[in-house]
C-alpha positions as CSV (number, residue, x, y, z in Angstrom):
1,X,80.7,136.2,84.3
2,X,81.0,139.7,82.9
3,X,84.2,141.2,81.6
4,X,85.5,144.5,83.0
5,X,86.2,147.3,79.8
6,X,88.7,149.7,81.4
7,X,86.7,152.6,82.0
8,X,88.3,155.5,79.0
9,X,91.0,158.1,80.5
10,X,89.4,161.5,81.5
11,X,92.1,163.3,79.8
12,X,91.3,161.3,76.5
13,X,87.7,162.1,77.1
14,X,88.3,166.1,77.2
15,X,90.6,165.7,74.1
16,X,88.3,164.6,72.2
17,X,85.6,166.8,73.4
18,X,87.9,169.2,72.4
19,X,88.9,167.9,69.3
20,X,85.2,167.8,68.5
21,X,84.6,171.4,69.2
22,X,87.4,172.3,67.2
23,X,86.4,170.7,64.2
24,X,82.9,171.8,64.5
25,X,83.9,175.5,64.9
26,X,86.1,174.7,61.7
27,X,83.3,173.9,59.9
28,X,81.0,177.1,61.0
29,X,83.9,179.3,59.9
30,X,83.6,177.6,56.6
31,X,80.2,178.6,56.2
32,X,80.5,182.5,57.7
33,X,83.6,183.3,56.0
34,X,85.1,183.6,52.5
35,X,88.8,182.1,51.5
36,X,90.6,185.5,52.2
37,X,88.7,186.4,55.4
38,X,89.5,182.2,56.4
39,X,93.0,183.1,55.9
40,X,93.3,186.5,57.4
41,X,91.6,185.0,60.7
42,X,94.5,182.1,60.7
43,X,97.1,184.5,60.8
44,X,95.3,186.5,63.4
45,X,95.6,183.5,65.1
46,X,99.1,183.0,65.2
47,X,99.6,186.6,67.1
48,X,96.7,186.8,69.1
49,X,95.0,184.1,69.8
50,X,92.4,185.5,72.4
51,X,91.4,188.2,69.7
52,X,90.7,185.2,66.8
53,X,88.9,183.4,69.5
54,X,86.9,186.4,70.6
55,X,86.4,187.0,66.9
56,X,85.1,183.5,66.2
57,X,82.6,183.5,69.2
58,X,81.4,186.5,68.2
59,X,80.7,185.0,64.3
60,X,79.2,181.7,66.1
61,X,76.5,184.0,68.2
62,X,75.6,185.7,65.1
63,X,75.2,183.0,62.7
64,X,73.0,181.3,65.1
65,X,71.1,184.1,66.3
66,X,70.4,184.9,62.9
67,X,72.0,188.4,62.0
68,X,74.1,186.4,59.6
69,X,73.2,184.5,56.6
70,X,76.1,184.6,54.4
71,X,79.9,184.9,54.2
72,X,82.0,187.7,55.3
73,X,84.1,189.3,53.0
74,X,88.0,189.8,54.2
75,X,87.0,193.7,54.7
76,X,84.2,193.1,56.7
77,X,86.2,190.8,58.8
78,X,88.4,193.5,59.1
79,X,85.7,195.5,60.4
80,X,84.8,193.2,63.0
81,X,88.6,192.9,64.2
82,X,88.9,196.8,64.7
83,X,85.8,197.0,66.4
84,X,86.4,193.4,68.9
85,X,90.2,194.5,69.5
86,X,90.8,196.3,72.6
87,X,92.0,199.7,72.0
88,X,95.9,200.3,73.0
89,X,96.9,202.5,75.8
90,X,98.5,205.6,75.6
91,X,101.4,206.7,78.3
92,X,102.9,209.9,78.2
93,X,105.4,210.8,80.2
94,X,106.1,214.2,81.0
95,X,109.4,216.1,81.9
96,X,110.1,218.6,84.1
């Protein structure tokens, strides 16, 4: 007679997966970035989150397509932010 293991929550399983990506992603960051470019990148974060994310992807891609072999500095990062960001539309509104 075998015993039934309740089969694990989908939810629980995506968290983790999640979690997993997370901390691996973490861990790249490490490697591509320096202290101050870390930092700078976490408080991009907390206004845009899309834009760190974009900014992240595009850091992954690199490192593993081999254009980078080192850590950023914070102005390169800086460089990369300008150049990923969308640029801001301008309205004018004219008065007759």
């Amino acid at each position: 007679m075998s015993v039934n293991q309740p089969s694990p929550d989908p939810n629980e399983e995506e968290l983790k997966k999640r979690e997993a990506e997370t901390a691996m992603r973490q861990r790249a960051l490490t490697f591509l970035l320096d202290q101050t470019a870390r930092q700078r990148l976490t408080n991009v974060r907390m206004v845009k989150p899309e834009l760190a994310t974009a900014v992240e992807n595009y850091l992954i891609s690199s490192a593993s397509s081999g254009r980078l072999n080192r850590a950023l500095t914070d102005e390169e990062l800086k460089q990369i932010l300008l150049n990923i960001q969308q640029p801001k539309k301008e309205f004018r509104i004219n008065r007759v």
